[in-house]
N, C-alpha and C positions, 0 to 999 in steps of 0.2 A: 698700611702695613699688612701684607698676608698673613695669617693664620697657621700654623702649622697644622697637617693634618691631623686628626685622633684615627683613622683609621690606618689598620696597621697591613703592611704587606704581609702578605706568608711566603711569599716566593722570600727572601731573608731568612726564612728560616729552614726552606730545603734545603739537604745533606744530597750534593750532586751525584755522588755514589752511590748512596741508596736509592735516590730517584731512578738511575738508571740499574742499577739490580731489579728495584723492582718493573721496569720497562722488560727487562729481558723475562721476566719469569712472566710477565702479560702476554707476552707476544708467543706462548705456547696455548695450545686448541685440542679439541675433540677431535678434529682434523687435520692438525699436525702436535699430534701427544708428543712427537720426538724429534729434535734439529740438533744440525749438526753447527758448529761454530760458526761457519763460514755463512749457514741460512740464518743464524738468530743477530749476527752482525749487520746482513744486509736489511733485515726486515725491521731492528728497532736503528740501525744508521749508527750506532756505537761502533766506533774504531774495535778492527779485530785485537789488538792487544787487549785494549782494555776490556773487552766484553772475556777475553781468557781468566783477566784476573779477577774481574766479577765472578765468573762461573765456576772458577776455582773455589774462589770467598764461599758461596754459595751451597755447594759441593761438600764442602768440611762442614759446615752444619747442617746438612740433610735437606738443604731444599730443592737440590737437583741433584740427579744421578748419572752417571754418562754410562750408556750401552751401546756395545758395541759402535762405541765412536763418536757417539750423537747425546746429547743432553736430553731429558726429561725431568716432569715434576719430579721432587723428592718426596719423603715419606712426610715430612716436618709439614710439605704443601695439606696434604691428605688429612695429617692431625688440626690442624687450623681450621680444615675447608668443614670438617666434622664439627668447630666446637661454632664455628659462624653456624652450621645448619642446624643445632641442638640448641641456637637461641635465637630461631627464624618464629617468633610469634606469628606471623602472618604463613606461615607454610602449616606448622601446626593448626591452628583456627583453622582454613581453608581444608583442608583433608577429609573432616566427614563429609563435606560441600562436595567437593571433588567426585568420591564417593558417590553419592545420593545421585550427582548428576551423570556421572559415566551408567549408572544403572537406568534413570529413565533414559536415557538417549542413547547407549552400547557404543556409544563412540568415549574413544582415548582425551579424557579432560585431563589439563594441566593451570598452573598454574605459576604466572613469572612476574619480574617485574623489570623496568627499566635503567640501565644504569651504563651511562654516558654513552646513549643510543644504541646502544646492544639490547638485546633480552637474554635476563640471565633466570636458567628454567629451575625453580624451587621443587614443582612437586610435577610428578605426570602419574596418571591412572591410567593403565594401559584397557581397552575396550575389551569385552569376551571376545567378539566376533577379530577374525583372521586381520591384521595390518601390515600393511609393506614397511615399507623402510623408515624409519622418524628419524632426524637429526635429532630433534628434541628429544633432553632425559634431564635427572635432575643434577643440577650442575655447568649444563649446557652453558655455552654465550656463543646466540648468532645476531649477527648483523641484523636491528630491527626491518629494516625496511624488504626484507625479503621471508618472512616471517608471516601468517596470519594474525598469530598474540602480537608478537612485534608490530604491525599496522595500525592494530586496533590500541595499542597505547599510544603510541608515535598519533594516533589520531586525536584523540582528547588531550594534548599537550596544547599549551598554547599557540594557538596556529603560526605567528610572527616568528615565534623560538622553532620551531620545525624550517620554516621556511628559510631561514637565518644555515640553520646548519644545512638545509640538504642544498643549498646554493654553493657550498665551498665542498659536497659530493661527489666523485664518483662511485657509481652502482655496479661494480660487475656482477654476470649475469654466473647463479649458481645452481640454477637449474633452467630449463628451455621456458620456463613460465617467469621467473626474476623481471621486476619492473627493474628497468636502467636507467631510468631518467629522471629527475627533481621536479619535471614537469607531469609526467605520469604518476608517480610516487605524489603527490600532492592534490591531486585530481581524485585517486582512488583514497588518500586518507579523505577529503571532504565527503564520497558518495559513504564511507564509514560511519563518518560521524552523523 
């Protein structure tokens, strides 16, 4: 006789709709702050009806606002993103660090961490000396693998779990230097580590 399991699914106990509300509020960026229905349908694959009556739902509590045509986060995002960063122990601890080290080296130190292979950027100390363009700020989420923080965590992960994900990757390229391949991206995490 088999056993019944004790371990419990949690997929059982997602609320479909709120999975995909919060899908659609994921699927906004630094680089596209604002979409319009038809971009935020195509990009989480939620049928345009239903992503209207999401974004609607959404909408009447403050999570997203539509301008001129096009959705963005809401204010209620900004209030949340604020009480998540006012209880980031690891962002607070790190900051005189941060600090200490931008000044011996005058270079822009920051500070992120990894979460479901993005780098999501907690704190950045901008350098005295002049800097061009940063994606990174606090807030941020880029794609680890095209990142320098992003490598050097994606590096010290356990190699088989890297390997695992960047096998089922595509990398497109987001600037002329972007590793595109799971075979390169793998090569440069091991000279990393």
């Amino acid at each position: 006789m088999k056993r019944p399991s004790t371990v419990v699914s949690t997929a059982r106990y997602t609320v479909d709709a709120a999975a995909r509300a919060l899908e659609l509020l994921s699927a906004f960026s630094f680089r596209e702050p604002r979409m319009s229905l038809a971009e935020l349908a195509a990009r989480t694959g939620i049928p345009r009806a239903t992503a209207f009556r999401l974004l609607s739902t959404l909408e009447q509590s403050g999570f997203v606002a539509k301008v001129h045509g096009e959705y963005q986060p809401g204010i209620k995002c900004f209030v949340l993103g604020n009480i998540v960063a006012g209880g980031l122990d690891l962002r607070e601890t790190a900051h005189p660090h941060l600090i200490a080290l931008r000044d011996s080296t005058r270079e822009t130190t920051q500070i992120a961490i990894l979460d479901h292979w993005q780098v999501v950027y907690l704190e950045r100390i901008l350098s005295p000396e002049a800097v061009g363009f940063m994606r990174s700020r606090a807030g941020a989420i880029l794609p680890a693998y095209c990142t320098g923080l992003g490598k050097t965590l994606l590096a010290y992960r356990p190699e088989a779990e890297v390997e695992a994900w960047a096998a089922k990757q595509k990398f497109p390229a987001l600037t002329p230097h972007t590793i595109t391949s799971a075979k390169r991206l793998l090569k440069e995490l091991r000279i990393i580590r």
